[in-house]
DORO-588466 format. One record per atom (N, C-alpha, C): residue number from 0; y, x negated, z negated. Coordinates in Angstrom, 1 decimal. Layout:
<nodes>
+-----+--------+--------+--------+
|   i |      v |      u |      w |
+-----+--------+--------+--------+
| NUM |      Y |      X |      Z |
...
+-----+--------+--------+--------+
</nodes>
This chain:
<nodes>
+-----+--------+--------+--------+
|   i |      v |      u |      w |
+-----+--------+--------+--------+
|   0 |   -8.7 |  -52.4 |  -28.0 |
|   0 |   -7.8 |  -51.3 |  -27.6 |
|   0 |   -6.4 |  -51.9 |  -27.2 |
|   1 |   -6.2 |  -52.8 |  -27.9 |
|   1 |   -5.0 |  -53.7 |  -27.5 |
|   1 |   -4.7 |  -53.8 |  -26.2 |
|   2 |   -5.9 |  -54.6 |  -25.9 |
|   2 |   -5.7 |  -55.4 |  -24.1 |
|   2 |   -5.9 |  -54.4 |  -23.2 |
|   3 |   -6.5 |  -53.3 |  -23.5 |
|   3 |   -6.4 |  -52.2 |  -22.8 |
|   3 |   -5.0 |  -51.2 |  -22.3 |
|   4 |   -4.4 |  -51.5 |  -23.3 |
|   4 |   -2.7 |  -50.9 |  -23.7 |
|   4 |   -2.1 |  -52.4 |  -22.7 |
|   5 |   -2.1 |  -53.1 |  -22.7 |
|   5 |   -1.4 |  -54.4 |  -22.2 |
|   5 |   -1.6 |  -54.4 |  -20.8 |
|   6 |   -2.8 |  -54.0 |  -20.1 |
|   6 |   -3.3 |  -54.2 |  -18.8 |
|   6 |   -2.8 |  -52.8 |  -17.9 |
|   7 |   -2.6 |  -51.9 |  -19.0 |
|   7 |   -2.1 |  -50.2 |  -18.6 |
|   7 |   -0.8 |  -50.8 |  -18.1 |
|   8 |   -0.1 |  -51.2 |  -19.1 |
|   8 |    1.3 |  -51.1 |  -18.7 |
|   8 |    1.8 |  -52.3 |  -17.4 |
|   9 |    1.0 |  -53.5 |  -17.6 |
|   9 |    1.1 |  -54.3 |  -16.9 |
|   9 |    0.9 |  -54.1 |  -15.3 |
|  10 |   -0.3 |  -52.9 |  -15.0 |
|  10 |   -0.5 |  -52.0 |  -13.9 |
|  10 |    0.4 |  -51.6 |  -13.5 |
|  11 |    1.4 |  -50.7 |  -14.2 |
|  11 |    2.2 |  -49.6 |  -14.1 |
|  11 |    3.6 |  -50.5 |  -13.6 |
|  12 |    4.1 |  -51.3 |  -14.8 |
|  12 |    5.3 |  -52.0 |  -14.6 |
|  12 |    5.4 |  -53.5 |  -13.1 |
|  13 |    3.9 |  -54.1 |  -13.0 |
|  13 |    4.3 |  -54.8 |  -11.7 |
|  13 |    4.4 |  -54.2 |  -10.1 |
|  14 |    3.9 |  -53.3 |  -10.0 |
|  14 |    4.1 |  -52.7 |   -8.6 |
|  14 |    5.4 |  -51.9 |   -8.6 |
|  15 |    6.1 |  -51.8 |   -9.5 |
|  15 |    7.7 |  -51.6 |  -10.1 |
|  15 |    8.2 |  -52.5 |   -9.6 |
|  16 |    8.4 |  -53.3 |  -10.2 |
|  16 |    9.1 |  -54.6 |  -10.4 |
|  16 |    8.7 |  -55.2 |   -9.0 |
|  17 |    7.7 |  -55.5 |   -8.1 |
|  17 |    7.7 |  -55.7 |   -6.9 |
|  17 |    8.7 |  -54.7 |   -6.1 |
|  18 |    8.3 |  -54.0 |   -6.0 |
|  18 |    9.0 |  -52.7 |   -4.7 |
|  18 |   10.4 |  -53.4 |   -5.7 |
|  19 |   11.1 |  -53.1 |   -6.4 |
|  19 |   12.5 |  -53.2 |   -6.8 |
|  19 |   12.9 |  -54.9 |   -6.3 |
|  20 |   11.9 |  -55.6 |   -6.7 |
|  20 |   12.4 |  -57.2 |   -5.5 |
|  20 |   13.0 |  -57.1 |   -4.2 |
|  21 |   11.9 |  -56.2 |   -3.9 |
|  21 |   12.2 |  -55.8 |   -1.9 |
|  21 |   14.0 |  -55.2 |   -1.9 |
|  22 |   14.6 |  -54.1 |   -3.2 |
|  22 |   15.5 |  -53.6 |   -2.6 |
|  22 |   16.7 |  -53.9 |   -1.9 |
|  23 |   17.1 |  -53.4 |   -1.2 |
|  23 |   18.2 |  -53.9 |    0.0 |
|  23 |   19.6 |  -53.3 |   -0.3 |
|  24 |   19.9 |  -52.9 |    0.8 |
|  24 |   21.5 |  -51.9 |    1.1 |
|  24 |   21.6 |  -51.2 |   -0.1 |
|  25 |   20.5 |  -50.7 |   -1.1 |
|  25 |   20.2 |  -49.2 |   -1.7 |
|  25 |   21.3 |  -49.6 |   -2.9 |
|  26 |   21.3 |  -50.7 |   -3.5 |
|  26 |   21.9 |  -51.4 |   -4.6 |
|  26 |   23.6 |  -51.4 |   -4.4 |
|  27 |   23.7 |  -51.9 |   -2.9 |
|  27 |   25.5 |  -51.8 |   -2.8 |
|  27 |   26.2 |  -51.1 |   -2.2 |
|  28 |   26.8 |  -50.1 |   -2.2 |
|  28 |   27.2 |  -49.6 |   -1.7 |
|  28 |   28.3 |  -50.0 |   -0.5 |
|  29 |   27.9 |  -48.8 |    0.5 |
|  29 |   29.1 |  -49.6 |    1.7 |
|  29 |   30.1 |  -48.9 |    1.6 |
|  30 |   31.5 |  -49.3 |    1.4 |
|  30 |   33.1 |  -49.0 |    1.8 |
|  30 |   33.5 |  -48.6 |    3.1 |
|  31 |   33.9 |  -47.5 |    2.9 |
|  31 |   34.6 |  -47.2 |    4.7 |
|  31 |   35.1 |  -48.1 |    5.1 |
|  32 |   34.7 |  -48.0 |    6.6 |
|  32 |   35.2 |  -49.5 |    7.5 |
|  32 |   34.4 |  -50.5 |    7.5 |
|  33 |   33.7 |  -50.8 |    6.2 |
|  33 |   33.0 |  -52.1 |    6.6 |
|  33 |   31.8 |  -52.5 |    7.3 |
|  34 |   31.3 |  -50.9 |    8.2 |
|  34 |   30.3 |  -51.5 |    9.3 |
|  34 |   31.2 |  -52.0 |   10.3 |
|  35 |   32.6 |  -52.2 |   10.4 |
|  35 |   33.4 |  -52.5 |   11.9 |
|  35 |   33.5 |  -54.4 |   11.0 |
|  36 |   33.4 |  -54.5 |   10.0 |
|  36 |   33.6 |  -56.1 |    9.6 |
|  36 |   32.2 |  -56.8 |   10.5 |
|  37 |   32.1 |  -57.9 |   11.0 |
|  37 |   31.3 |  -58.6 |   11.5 |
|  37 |   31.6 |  -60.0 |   11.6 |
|  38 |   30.3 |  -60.7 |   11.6 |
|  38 |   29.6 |  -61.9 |   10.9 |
|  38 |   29.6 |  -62.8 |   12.7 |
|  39 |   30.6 |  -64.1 |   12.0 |
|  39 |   31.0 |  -65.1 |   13.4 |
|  39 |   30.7 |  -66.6 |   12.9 |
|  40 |   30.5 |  -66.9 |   13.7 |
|  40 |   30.7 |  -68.1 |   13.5 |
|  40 |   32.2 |  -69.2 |   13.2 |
|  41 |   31.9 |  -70.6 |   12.7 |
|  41 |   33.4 |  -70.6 |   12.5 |
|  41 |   34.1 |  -71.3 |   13.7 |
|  42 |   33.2 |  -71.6 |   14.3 |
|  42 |   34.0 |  -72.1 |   16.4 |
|  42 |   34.7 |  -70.8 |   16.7 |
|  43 |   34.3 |  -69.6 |   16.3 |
|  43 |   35.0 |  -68.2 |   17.1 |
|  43 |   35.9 |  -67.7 |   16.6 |
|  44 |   36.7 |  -68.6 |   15.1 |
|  44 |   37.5 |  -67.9 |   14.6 |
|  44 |   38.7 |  -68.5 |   15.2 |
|  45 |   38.8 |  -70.0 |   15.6 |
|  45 |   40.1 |  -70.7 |   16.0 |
|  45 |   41.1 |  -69.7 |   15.6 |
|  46 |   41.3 |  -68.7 |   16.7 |
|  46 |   42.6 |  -67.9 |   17.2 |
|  46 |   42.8 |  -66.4 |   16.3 |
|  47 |   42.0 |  -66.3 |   15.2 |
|  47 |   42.0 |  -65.5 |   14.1 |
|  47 |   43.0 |  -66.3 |   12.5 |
|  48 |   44.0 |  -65.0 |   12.2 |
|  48 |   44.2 |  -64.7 |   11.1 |
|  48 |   44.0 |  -65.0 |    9.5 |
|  49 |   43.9 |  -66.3 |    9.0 |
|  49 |   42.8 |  -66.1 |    7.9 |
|  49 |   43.3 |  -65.5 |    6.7 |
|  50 |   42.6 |  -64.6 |    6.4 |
|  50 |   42.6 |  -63.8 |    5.1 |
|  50 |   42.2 |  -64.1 |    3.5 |
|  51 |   41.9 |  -65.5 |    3.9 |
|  51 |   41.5 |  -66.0 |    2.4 |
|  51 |   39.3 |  -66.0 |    2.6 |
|  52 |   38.7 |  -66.5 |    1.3 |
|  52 |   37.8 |  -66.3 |    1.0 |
|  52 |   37.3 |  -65.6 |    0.3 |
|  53 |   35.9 |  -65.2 |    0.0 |
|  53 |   35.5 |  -64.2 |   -1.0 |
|  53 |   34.1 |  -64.8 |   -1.4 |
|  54 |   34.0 |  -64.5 |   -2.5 |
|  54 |   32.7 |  -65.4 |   -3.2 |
|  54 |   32.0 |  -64.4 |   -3.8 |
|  55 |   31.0 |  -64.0 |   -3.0 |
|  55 |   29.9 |  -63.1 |   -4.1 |
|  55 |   28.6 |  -62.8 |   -4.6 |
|  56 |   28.3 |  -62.6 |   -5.3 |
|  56 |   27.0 |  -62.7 |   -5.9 |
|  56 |   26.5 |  -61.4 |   -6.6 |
|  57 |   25.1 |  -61.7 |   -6.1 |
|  57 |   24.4 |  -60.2 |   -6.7 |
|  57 |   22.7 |  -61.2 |   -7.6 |
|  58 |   22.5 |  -59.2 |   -7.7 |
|  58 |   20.8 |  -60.3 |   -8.5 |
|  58 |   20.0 |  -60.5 |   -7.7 |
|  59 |   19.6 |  -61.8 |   -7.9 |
|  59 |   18.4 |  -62.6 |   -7.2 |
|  59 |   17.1 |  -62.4 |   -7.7 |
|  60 |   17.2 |  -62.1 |   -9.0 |
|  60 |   15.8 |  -61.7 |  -10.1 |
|  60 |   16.1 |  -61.0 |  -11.1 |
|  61 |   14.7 |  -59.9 |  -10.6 |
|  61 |   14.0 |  -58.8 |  -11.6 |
|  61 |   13.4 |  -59.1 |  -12.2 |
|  62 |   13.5 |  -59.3 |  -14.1 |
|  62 |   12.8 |  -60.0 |  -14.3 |
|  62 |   12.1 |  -61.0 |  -14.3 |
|  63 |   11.0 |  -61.5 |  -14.4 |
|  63 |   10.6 |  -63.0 |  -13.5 |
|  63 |   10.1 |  -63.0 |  -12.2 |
|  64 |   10.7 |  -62.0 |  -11.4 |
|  64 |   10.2 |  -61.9 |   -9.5 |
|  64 |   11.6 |  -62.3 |   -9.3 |
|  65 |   11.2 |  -63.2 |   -8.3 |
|  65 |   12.7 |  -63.5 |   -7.4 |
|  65 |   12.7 |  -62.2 |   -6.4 |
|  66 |   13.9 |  -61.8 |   -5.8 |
|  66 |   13.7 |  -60.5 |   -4.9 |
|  66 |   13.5 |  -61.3 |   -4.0 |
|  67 |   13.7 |  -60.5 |   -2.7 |
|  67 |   13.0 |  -60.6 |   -1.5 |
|  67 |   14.6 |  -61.7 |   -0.7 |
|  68 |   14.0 |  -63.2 |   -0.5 |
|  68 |   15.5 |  -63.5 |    0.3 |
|  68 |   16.7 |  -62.8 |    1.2 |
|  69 |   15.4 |  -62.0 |    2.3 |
|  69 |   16.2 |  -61.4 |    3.2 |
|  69 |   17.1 |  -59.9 |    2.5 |
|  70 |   16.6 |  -59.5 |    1.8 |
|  70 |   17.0 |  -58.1 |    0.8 |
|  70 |   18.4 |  -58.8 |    0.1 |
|  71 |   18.3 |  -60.2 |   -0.7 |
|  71 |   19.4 |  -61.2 |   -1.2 |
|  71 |   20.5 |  -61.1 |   -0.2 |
|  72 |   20.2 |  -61.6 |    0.7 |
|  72 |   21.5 |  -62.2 |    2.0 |
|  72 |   21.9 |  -60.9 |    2.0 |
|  73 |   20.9 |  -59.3 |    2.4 |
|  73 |   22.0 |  -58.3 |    3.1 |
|  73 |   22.6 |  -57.9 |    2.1 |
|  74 |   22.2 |  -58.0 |    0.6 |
|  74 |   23.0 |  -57.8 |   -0.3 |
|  74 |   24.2 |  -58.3 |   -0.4 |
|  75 |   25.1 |  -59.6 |   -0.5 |
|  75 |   25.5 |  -60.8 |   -0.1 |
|  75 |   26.5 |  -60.6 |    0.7 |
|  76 |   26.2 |  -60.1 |    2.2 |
|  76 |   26.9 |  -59.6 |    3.7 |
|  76 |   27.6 |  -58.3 |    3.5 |
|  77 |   26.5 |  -57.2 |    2.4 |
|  77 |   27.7 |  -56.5 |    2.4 |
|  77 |   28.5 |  -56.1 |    1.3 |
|  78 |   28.3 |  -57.2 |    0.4 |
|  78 |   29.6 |  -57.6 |   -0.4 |
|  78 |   30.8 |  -58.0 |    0.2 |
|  79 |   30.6 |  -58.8 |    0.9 |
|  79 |   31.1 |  -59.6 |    1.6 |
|  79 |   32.1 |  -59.0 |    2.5 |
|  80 |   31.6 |  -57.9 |    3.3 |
|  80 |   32.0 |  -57.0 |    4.0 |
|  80 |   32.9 |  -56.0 |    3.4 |
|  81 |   32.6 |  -55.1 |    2.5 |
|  81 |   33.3 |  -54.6 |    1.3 |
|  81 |   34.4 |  -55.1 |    1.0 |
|  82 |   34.6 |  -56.5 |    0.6 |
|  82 |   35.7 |  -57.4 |    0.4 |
|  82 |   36.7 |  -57.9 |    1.2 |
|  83 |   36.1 |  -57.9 |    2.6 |
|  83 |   36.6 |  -58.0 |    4.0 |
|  83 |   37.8 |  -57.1 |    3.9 |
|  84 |   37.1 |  -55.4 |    3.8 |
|  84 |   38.1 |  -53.8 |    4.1 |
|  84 |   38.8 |  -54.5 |    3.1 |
|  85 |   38.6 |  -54.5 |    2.0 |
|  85 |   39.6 |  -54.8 |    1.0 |
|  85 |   41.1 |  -55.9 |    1.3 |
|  86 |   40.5 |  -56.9 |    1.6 |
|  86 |   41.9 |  -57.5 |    2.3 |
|  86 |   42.1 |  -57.4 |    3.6 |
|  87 |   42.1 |  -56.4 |    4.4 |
|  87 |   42.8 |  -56.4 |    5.9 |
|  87 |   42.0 |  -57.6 |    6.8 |
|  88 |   40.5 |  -57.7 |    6.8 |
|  88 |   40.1 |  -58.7 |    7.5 |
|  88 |   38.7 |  -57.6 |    8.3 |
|  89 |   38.3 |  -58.3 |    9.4 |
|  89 |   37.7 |  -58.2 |   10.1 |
|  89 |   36.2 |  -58.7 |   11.1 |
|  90 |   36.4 |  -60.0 |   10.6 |
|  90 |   35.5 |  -60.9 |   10.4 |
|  90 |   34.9 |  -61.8 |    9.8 |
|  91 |   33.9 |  -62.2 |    9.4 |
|  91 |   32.8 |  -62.9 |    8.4 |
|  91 |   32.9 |  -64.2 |    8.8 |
|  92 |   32.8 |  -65.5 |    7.9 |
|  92 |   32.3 |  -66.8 |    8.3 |
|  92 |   31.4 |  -67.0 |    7.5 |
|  93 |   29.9 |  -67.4 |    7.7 |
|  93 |   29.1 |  -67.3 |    6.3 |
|  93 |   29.6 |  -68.6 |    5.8 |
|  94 |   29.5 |  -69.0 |    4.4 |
|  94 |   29.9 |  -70.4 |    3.7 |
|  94 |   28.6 |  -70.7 |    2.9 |
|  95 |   29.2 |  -71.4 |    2.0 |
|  95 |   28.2 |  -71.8 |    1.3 |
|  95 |   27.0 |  -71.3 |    0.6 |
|  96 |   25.9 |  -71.6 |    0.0 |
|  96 |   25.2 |  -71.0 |   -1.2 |
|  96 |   24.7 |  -71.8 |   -1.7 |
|  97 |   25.0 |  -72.2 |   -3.0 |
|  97 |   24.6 |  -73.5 |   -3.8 |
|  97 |   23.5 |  -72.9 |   -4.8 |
|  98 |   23.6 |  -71.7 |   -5.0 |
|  98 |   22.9 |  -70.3 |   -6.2 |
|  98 |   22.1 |  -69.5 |   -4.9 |
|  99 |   20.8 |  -69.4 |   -5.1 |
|  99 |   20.1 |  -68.3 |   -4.3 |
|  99 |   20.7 |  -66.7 |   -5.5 |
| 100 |   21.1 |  -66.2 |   -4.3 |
| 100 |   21.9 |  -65.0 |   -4.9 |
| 100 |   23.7 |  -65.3 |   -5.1 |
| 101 |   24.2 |  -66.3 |   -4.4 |
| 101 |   25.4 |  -66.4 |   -4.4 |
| 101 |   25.7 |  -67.2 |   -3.4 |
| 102 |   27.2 |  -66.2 |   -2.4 |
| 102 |   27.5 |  -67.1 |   -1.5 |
| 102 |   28.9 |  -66.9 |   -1.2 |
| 103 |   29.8 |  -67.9 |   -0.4 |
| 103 |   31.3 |  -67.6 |   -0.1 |
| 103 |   30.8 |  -67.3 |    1.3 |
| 104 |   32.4 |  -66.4 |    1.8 |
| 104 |   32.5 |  -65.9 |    3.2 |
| 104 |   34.0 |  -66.3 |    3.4 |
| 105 |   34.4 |  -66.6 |    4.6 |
| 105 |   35.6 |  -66.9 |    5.0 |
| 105 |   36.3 |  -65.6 |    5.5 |
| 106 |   37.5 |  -64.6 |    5.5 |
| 106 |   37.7 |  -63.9 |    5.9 |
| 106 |   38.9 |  -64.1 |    7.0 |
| 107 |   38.6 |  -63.6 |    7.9 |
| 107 |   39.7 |  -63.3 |    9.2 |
| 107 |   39.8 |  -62.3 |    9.9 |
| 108 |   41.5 |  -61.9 |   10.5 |
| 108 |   41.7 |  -60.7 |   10.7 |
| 108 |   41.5 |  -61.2 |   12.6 |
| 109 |   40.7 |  -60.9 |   13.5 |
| 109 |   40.9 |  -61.4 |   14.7 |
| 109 |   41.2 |  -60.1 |   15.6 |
| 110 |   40.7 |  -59.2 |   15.3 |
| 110 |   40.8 |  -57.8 |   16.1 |
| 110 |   42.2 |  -57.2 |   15.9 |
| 111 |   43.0 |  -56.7 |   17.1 |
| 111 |   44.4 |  -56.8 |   16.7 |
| 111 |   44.4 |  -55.0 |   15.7 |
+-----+--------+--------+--------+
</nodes>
């Protein structure tokens, strides 16, 4: 009766815990203005503003499922973006990620 109760729940709880790997946008919310922030390279910033850095990190794992990379990153971008409106910036430099689920962004104000 045990393994029976163990296999129920295990049914129930991994197709959970998968779909919730996959989730994306749903987790962070977007700040007014931050669909106008956009993601450059750092050759395009030369003649841009810099606004400082921002370092952010979200969850990478549900339990023992890693989420879904690409669901990670847009998580990530629109922290990142978020943080952008927050200090008067405009544009994105992606930086580092030394942690899957953590990365820095460079911020710049280039749009007058």
């Amino acid at each position: 009766m045990q393994l029976s109760k163990i296999i129920l729940a295990a049914t129930v709880a991994l197709p959970m815990l998968a779909g919730m790997a996959g989730c994306s946008s749903m987790m962070i919310g977007e700040r007014p203005g931050s669909d106008r922030v956009s993601l450059a390279d750092a050759s395009q910033v030369s003649g841009c503003q810099s606004k400082g850095t921002t370092i952010v990190s979200v969850l990478a794992k549900i339990g023992f499922i890693d989420r879904a990379p690409k669901a990670v990153e847009d998580n990530l971008y629109q922290l990142a973006r978020n943080n952008a409106v927050d200090a008067g910036a405009d544009t994105l430099v992606k930086g580092e990620s030394k942690k899957f689920g953590t990365r820095s962004f460079e911020m710049y104000k280039c749009r007058p």
